[in-house]
C-alpha positions in Angstrom: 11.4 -46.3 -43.2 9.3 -47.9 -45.8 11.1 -51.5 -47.3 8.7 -53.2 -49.1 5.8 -51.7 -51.7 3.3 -53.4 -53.1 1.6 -52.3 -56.3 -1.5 -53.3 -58.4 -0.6 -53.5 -62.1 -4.2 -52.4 -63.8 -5.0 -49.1 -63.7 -2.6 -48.2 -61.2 1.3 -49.4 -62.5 0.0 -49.5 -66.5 -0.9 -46.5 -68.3 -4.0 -47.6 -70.5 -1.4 -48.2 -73.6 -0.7 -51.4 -71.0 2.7 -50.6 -71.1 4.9 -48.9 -67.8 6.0 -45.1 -68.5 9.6 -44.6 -68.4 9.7 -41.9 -65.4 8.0 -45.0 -63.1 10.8 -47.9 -64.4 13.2 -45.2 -63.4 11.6 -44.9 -59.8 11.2 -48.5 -59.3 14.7 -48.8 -60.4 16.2 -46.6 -57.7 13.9 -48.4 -55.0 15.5 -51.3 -55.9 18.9 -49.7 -55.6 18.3 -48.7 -52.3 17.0 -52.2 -50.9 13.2 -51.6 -50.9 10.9 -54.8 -52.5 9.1 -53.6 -55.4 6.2 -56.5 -55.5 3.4 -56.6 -57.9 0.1 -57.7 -56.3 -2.4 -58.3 -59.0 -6.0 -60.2 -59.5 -4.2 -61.6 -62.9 -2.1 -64.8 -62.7 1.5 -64.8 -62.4 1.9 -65.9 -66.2 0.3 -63.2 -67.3 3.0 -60.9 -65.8 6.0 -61.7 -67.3 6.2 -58.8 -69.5 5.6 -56.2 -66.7 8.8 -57.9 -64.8 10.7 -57.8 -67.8 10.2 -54.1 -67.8 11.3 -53.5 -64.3 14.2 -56.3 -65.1 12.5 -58.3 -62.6 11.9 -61.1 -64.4 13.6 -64.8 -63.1 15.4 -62.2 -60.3 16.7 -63.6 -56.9 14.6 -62.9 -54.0 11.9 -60.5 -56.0 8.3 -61.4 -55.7 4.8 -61.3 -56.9 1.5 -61.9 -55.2 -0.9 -62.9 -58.0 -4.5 -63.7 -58.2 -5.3 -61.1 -55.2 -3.0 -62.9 -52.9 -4.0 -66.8 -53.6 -0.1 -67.5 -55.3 2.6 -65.4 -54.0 5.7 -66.3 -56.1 9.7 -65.9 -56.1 10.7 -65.0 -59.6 13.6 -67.0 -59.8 12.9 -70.4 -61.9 8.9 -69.2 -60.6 9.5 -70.7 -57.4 5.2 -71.3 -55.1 6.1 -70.0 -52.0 1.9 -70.1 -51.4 -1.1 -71.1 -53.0 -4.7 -71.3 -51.7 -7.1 -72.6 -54.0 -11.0 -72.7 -53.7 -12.8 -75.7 -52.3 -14.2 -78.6 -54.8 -17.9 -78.4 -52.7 -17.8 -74.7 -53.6 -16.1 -74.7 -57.4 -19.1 -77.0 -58.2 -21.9 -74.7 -57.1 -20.2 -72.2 -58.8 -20.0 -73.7 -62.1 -23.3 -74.8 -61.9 -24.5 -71.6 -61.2 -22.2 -69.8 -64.0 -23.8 -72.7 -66.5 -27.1 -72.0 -66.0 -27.6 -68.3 -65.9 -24.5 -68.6 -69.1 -21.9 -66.2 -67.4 -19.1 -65.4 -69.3 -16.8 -67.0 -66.6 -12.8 -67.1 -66.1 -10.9 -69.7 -64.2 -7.6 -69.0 -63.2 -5.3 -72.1 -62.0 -1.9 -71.9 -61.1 -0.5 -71.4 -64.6 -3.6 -71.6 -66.7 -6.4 -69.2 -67.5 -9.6 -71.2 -68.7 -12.8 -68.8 -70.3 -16.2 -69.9 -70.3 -19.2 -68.2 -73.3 -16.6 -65.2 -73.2 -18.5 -62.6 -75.1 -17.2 -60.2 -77.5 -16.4 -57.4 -75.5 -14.6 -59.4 -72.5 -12.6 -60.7 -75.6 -11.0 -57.8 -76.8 -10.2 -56.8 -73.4 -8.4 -60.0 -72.6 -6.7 -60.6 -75.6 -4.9 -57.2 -74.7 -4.0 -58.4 -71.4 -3.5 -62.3 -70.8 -3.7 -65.7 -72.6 -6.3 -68.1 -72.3 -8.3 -71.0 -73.2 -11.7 -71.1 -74.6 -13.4 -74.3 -73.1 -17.1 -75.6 -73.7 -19.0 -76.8 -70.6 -18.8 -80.3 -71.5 -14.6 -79.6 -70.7 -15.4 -78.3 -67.5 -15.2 -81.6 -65.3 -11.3 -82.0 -66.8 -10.6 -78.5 -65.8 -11.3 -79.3 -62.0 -9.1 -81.7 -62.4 -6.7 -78.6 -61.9 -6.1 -77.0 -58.3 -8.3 -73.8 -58.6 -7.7 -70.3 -57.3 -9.8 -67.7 -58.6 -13.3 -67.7 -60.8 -14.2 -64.5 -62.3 -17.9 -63.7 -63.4 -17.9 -61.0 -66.2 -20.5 -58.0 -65.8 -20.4 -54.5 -67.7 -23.2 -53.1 -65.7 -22.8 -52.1 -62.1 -26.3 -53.2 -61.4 -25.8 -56.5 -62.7 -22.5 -57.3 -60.9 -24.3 -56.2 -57.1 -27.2 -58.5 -58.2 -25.2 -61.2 -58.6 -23.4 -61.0 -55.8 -26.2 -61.4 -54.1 -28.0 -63.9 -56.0 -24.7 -65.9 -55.1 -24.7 -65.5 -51.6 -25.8 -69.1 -50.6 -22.8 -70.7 -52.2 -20.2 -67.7 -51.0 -21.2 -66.8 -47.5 -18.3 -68.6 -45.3 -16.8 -69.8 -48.1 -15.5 -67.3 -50.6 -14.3 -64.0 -50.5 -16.2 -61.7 -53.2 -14.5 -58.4 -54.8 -14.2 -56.2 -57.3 -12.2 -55.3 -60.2 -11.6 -53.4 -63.7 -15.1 -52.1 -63.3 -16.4 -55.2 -64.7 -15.1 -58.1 -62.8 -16.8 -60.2 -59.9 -13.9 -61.9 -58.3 -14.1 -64.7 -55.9 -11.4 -66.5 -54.0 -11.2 -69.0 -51.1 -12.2 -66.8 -48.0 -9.0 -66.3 -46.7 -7.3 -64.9 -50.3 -7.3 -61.0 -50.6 -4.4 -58.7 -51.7 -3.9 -57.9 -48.2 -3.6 -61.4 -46.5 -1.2 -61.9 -49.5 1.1 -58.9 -48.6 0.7 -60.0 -44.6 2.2 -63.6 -45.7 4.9 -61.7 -48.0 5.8 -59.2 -45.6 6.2 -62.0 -43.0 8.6 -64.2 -45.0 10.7 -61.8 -45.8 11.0 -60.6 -41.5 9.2 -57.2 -42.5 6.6 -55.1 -40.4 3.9 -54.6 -42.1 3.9 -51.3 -40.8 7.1 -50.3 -43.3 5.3 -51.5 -45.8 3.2 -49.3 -48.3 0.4 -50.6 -50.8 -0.8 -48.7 -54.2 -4.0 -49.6 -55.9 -7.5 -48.6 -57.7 -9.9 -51.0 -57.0 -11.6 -52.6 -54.7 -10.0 -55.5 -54.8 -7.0 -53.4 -53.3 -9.2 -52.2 -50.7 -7.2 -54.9 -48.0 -3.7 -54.4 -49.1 -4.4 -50.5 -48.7 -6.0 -50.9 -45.2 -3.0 -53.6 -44.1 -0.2 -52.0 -45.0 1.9 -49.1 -42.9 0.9 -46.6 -45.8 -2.0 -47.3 -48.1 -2.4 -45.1 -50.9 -4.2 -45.0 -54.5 -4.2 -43.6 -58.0 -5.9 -40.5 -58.6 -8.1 -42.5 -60.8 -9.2 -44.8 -58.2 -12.9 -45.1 -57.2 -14.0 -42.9 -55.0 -14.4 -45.4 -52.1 -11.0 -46.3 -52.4 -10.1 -42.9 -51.8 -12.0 -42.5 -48.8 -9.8 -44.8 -47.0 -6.4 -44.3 -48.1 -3.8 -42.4 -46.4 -2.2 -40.7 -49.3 -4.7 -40.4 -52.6 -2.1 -39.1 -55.7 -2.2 -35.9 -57.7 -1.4 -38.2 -60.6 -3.2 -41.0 -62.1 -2.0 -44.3 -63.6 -1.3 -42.5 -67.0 0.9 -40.0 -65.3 3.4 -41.3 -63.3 1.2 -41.7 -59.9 4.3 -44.6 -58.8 7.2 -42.0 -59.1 5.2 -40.0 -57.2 4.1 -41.8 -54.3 8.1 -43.1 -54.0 9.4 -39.7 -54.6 7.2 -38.4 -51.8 7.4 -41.1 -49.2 10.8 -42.6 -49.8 13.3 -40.3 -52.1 12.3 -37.2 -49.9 12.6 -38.7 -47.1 
């Protein structure tokens, strides 16, 4: 018996419109009816999700959760209580903003409530302003921002190429320190080394006195990848990447514009 799932929003819980199709709400619904956890586990902040757990009538609820920022804030939804937060080392966020300054990455840092962007370019723009607030900061604001306790620092690539170069142009600063993935097909991510979607669901899963073997993670991307290897039952969207699908246990018929989370809980849980 499965009693806890844990979903990635982008690409896998939103339909492209950004929005959560009926026939899922529905499904989500039901788990909820029958006592199984319904957690969002997303690379965004926990701000930025408000509208998804209004949808699901999650928002300010008792004893509902989300793990945010690939498992660096996990949060009650009630009065958005920190039950965890791991931020990135000061030693580290300074090589990093150096670095970011003088190649002139288009750079996002996420704090616990705030999302600060960096020379955000045009493209990166309209994407965000679809998806999140922010605020636009010059790099002579960037000593009061570290002022705040940072947990995430995106670097902003379109090309595939470019994003593996950089990841290994970084590698003197990250190596030991920060853990490096993937996301949106555009996103370098990097958190403390111990933050990843599936440490985040191991902490959940643990406060709430549940195996992690009854526990089943959806996702796209491969900053899923941990979540999907942790949990009891890791599956993924039919339009996940093909790596992705190479490890999951279940890989959908559906993708994130057709219903792929009223499938997987129809399959695994309702049928059961």
């Amino acid at each position: 018996m499965y009693r806890l799932v844990a979903c990635d929003l982008d690409q896998t819980l939103l339909s492209d419109d950004r929005s959560v199709s009926l026939v899922n709400v529905k499904a989500i619904t039901k788990l909820k009816e029958l006592g199984i956890k319904f957690v969002i586990a997303t690379g965004r902040g926990y701000q930025s999700v408000q509208d998804v757990l209004s949808e699901l009538m999650m928002k300010e609820a008792l004893d509902e959760y989300v793990i945010s920022l690939n498992g660096a804030i996990i949060t009650e939804n009630h009065q958005n209580r920190l039950l965890a937060l791991t931020t990135i080392e000061m030693d580290v966020i300074d090589k990093l903003f150096a670095y970011g300054i003088s190649k002139h990455v288009d750079m996002h840092i996420y704090t616990q409530d705030n999302v600060f962007v960096l020379n955000l370019d045009q493209e990166d723009r309209e994407y965000l302003n679809k998806r999140i607030d922010y605020q636009p900061i010059n790099e002579e604001q960037l000593s009061a921002v570290k002022n705040h306790k940072i947990a995430k620092i995106i670097f902003h690539y379109n090309s595939e190429a470019e994003r593996l170069a950089i990841v290994e142009d970084i590698k003197p600063i990250t190596d030991g320190k920060i853990a490096v993935s993937f996301s949106s097909n555009r996103y370098i991510e990097l958190n403390h080394l111990d933050v990843n979607k599936g440490k985040g669901l191991a902490k959940l899963a643990d406060f709430l006195n549940i195996p992690l073997s009854q526990t089943i993670a959806i996702g796209d991307n491969f900053n899923d990848l941990s979540m999907i290897k942790s949990a009891g039952l890791g599956v993924c969207v039919s339009n996940a990447l093909n790596d992705i699908k190479e490890i999951a246990d279940y890989v959908c018929e559906a993708d994130n514009n057709h219903d792929a989370i009223s499938e997987v809980l129809t399959k695994f849980v309702f049928n059961k």
